[in-house]
N, C-alpha and C positions, 0 to 999 in steps of 0.2 A: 886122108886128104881133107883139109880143111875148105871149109864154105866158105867163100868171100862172096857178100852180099851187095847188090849194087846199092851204091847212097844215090838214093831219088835228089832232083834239084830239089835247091829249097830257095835261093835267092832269082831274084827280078829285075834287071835295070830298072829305077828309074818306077814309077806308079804303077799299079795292079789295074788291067784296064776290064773294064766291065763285058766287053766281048771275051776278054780272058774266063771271066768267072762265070758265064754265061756257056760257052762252050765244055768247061768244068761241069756245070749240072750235066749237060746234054749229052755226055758221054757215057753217064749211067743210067741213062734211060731204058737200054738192054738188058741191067743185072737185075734181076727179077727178083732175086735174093732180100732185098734192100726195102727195110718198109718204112725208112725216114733218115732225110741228109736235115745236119744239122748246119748251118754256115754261120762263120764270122766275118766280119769284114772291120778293119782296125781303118780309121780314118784319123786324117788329121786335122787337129781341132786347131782354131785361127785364134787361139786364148790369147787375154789384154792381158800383158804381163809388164807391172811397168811403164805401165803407160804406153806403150807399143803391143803390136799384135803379130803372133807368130804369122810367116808370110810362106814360111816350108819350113823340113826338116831333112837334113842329111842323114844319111842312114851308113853305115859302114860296118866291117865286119872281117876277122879271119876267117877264112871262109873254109880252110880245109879244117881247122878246130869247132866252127858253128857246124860245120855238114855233119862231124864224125858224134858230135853231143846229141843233134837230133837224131841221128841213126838209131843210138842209145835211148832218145827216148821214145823214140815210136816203139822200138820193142818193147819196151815198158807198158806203153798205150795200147799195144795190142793184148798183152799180156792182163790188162788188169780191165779189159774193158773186150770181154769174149765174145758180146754180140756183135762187135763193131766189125765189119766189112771192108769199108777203104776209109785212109785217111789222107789228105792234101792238105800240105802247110807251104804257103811261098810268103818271103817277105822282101818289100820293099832294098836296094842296095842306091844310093844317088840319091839325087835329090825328089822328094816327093812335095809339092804346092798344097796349102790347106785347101780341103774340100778333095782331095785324091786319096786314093786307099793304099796305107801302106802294110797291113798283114790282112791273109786269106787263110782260112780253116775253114777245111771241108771235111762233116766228119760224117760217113755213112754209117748205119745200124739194121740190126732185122726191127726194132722197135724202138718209139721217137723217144722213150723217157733216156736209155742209157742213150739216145747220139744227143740228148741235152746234158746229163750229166757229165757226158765222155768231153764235149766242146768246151763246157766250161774249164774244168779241169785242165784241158791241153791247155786253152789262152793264160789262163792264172798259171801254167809252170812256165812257157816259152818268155812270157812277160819276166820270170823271175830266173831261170837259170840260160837263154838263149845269150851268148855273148855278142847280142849287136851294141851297136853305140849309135848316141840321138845325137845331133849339132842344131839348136834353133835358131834358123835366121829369122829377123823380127823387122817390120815397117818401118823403124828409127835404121837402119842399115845396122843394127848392132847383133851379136850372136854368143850363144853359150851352149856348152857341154850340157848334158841335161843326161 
């Protein structure tokens, strides 16, 4: 009989709200195991582009093809990174306003060097192989694929 593993959420409506990530720490305060979380928080930057300023970004996504790739790559992430303990990835789906946070990584370890190495490494692959899509709306009302 084959294992069917459940896919953890990975998307958010709409901004990562900081009681969100905040209750995120405080629920590993039990696991004893754990002798450093490493955290990212992806914000959106208000960049002059053009003479206009990004004012948000739309974030969007297939979501049963993004679930089943992260699936894939946290086994990876477990696999290549054996001190690590827990991993939390949510990102942004809707509209997130600059100054709001639109990706979270949470990455526990038994020791802080591999949950800094480990973090980095998630944000530089999710950046490069997660299949979201960006939309910038900008202060001139105008907007692009990015």
């Amino acid at each position: 009989m084959e294992v069917v593993k459940k896919i953890k959420k990975l998307f958010i409506d709409g901004p990562i709200q900081p009681d969100f990530v905040a209750d995120s720490i405080a629920k590993h305060s039990t696991k004893t195991n754990i002798g450093a979380h490493a955290i990212f928080l992806g914000q959106v930057r208000a960049d002059a582009k053009d003479g206009s300023e990004v004012t948000s970004i739309h974030y969007s996504a297939y979501q049963p093809m993004a679930e089943q790739i992260m699936a894939a790559m946290r086994e990876d992430f477990f696999a290549q990174y054996n001190d690590m303990t827990c991993l939390h990835i949510y990102h942004s789906l809707g509209e997130v306003k600059a100054g709001e946070v639109s990706l979270f990584v949470f990455v526990s370890c038994r020791h802080r060097k591999q949950s800094f190495e480990a973090l980095e490494h998630i944000v530089d692959r999710l950046k490069a192989e997660l299949p979201v899509w960006k939309q910038e709306f900008y202060s001139d009302q105008s907007y692009r694929w990015v």
